[in-house]
C-alpha positions in Angstrom: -88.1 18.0 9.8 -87.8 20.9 7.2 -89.5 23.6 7.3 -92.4 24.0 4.6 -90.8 27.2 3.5 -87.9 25.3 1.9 -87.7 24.9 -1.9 -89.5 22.2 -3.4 -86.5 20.9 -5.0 -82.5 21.2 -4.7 -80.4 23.9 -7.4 -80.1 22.2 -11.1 -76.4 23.4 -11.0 -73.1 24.3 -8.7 -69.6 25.7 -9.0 -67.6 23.4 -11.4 -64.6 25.5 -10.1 -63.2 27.3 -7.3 -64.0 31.1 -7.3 -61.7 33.3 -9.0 -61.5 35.3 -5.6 -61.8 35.1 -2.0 -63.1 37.6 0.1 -61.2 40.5 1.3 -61.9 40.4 4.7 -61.9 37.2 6.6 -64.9 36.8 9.0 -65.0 39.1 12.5 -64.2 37.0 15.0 -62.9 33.2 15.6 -62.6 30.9 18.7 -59.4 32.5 20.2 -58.7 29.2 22.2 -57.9 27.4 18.3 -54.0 27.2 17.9 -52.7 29.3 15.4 -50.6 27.1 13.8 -50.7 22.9 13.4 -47.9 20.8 14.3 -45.5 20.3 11.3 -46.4 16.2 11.2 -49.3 14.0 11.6 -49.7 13.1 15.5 -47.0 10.6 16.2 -49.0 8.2 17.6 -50.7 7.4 13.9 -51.2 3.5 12.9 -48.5 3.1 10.2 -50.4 0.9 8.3 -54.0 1.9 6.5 -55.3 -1.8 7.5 -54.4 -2.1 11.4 -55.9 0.1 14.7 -53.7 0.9 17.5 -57.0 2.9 19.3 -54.7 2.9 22.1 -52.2 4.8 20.7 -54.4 7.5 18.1 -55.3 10.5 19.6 -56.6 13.4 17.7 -54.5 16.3 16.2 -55.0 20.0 17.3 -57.7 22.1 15.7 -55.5 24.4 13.2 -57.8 27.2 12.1 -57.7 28.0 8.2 -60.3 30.6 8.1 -57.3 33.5 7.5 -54.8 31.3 5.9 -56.7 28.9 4.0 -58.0 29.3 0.3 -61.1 31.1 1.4 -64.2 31.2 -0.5 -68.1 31.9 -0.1 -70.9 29.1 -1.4 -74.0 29.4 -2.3 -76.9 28.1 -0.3 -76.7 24.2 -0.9 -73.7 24.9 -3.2 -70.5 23.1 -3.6 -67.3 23.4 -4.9 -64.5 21.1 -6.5 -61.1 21.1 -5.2 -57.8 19.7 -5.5 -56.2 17.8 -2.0 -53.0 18.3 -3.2 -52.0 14.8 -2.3 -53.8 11.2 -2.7 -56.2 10.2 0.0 -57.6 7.0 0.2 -60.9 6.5 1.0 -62.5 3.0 1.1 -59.4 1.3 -0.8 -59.9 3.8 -3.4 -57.7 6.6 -4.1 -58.5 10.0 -4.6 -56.7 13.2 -5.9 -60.3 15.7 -6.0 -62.9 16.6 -3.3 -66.2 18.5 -3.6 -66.4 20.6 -0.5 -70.1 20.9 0.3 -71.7 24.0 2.0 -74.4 21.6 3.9 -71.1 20.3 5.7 -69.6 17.5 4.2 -66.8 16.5 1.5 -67.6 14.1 -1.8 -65.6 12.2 -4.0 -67.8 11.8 -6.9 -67.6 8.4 -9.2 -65.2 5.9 -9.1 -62.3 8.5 -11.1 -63.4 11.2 -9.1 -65.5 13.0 -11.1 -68.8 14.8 -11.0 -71.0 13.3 -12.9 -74.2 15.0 -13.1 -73.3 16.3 -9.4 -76.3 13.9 -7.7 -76.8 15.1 -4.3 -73.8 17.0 -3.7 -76.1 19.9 -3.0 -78.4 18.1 -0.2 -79.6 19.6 2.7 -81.8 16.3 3.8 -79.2 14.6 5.8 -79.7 10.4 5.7 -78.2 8.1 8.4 -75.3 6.0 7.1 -75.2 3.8 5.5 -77.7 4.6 2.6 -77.8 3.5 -0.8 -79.6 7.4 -1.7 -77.1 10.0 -3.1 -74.7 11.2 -2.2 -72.8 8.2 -1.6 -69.0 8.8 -1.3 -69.2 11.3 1.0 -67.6 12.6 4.4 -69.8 14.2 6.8 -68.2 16.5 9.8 -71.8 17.8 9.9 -73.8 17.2 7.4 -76.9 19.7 8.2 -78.9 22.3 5.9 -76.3 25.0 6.6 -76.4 28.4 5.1 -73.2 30.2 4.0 -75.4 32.8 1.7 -76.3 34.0 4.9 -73.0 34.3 6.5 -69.5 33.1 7.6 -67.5 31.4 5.2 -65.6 27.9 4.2 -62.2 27.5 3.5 -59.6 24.8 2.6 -56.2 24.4 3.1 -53.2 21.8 2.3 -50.0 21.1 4.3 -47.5 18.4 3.0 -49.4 15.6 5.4 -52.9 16.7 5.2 -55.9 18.5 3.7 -58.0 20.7 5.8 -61.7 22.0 4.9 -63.1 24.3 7.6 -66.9 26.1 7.7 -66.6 28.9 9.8 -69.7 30.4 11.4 -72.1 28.9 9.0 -75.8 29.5 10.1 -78.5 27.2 9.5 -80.8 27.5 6.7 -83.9 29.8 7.5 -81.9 30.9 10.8 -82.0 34.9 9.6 -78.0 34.5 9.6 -78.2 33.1 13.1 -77.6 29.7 15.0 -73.8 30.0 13.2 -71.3 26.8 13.1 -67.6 26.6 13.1 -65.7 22.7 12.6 -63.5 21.0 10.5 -62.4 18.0 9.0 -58.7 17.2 8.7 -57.5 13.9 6.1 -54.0 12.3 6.8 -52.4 11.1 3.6 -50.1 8.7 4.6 -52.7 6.9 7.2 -55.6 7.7 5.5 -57.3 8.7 8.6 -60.1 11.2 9.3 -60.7 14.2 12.2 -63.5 15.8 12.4 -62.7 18.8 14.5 -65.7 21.4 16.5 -65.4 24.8 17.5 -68.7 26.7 17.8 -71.8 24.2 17.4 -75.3 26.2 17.4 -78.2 24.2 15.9 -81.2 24.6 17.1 -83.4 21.0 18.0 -85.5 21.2 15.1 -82.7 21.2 12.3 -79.9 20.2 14.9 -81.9 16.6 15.6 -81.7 16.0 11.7 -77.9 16.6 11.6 -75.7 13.5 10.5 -71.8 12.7 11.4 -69.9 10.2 9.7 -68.8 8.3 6.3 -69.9 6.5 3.4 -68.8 4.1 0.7 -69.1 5.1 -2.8 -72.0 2.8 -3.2 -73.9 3.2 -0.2 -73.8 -0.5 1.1 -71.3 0.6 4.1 -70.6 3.5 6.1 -69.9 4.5 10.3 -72.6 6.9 11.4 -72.0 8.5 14.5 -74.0 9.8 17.3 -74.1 13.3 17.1 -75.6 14.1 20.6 -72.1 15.3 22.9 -70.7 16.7 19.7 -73.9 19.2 19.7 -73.6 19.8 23.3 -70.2 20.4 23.3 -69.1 17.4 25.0 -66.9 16.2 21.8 -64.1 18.6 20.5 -62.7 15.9 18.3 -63.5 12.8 16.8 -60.4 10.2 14.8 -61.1 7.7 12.6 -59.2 4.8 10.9 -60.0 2.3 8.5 -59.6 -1.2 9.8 -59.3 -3.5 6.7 -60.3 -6.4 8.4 -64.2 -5.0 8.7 -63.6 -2.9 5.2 -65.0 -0.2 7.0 -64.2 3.1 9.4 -64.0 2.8 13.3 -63.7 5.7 16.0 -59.6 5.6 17.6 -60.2 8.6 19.8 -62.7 10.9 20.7 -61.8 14.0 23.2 
């Protein structure tokens, strides 16, 4: 649940644009384990086509840490921010060009061109379970939680000729005093149109932690893959691949490590 201290009702308005600066300092310390640099293609083993699954075969990327390379930047609390992905992604047989990288942990695509119009729920910290016709529709979720980047760490972006990467780096929780901090990722292939979400450091604590969702959603709300978020918390899940299978018109999990 939420506690009662929390606002009676979600910011009227957010960042139409990206900051006009990044911080100048990036933030103390990161996972050293992370590879400093990703391989210069996506994993070999990708499906070729958009509308087959070789699970077999698909096996996550590497974690490629952003969060002093990237195109850093600092959100509000439920904040979000529009972005370019520097190639088209397709998402649900619709293709995409824009994201709206959320500080409560997931990505948007807005309306059916893309745009924000009127912003509805981009700023939620009330995660639902997928799929649900409620806004935000549209949306993918790494970890979609009431996270608190006002308080701490920082989110960052970045674009490499096969993919776009959006990283929140030791993100607290909301009402946490700057604690419980949370470091992942989520990594979308152009050419396959597949999905990573990628975990470093995971601290939520049971009472916001048991509310946190993972997964993705249509642009209406009438489909969407939720998934069970219990070894990603624990730390049992490092990495989780999805692909969309046109047969079903929906996403299914390849790989999980």
């Amino acid at each position: 649940s939420v506690p009662s201290s929390l606002p009676s009702s979600e910011p009227s308005s957010a960042p139409s644009s990206m900051p006009s600066s990044v911080p100048s300092s990036e933030p103390s310390s990161n996972p050293s384990s992370w590879p400093s640099s990703a391989p210069s293609s996506e994993p070999s083993s990708d499906p070729s086509s958009k509308s087959s699954l070789s699970p077999s075969t698909s096996t996550c990327g590497e974690y490629q840490d952003v969060s002093t390379d990237g195109n850093v930047f600092t959100l509000s609390d439920d904040g979000f921010v529009s972005v370019l992905l520097g190639g088209t992604f397709t998402f649900y047989d619709n293709d995409y060009t824009r994201t709206f990288i959320s500080s409560n942990g997931f990505l948007a695509f807005g309306n059916a061109s893309g745009n924000c119009v009127g912003c509805t729920g981009f700023s939620s910290w009330n995660p639902k379970i997928f799929p649900n016709s409620a806004d935000p529709n549209n949306i993918i979720a790494p970890l979609w939680n009431d996270l608190n980047p006002q308080d701490g760490g920082s989110i960052a972006f970045k674009i490499t000729p096969y993919q776009f990467i959006a990283q929140w780096t030791e993100v607290p929780e909301y009402n946490s005093g700057g604690n419980n901090k949370n470091t992942f990722q989520v990594a979308l292939y152009f050419e396959s149109g597949c999905i990573e979400f990628r975990y470093g450091s995971l601290n939520l604590q049971v009472l916001y932690g048991g509310d946190a969702v993972i997964g993705v959603e249509n642009r209406d709300g009438g489909v969407g893959l939720n998934i069970p978020t219990t070894s990603t918390l624990d730390g049992t899940t490092t990495c989780v691949r999805l692909c969309y299978d046109g047969n079903s018109n929906n996403y299914a999990v390849v790989s999980e490590q």
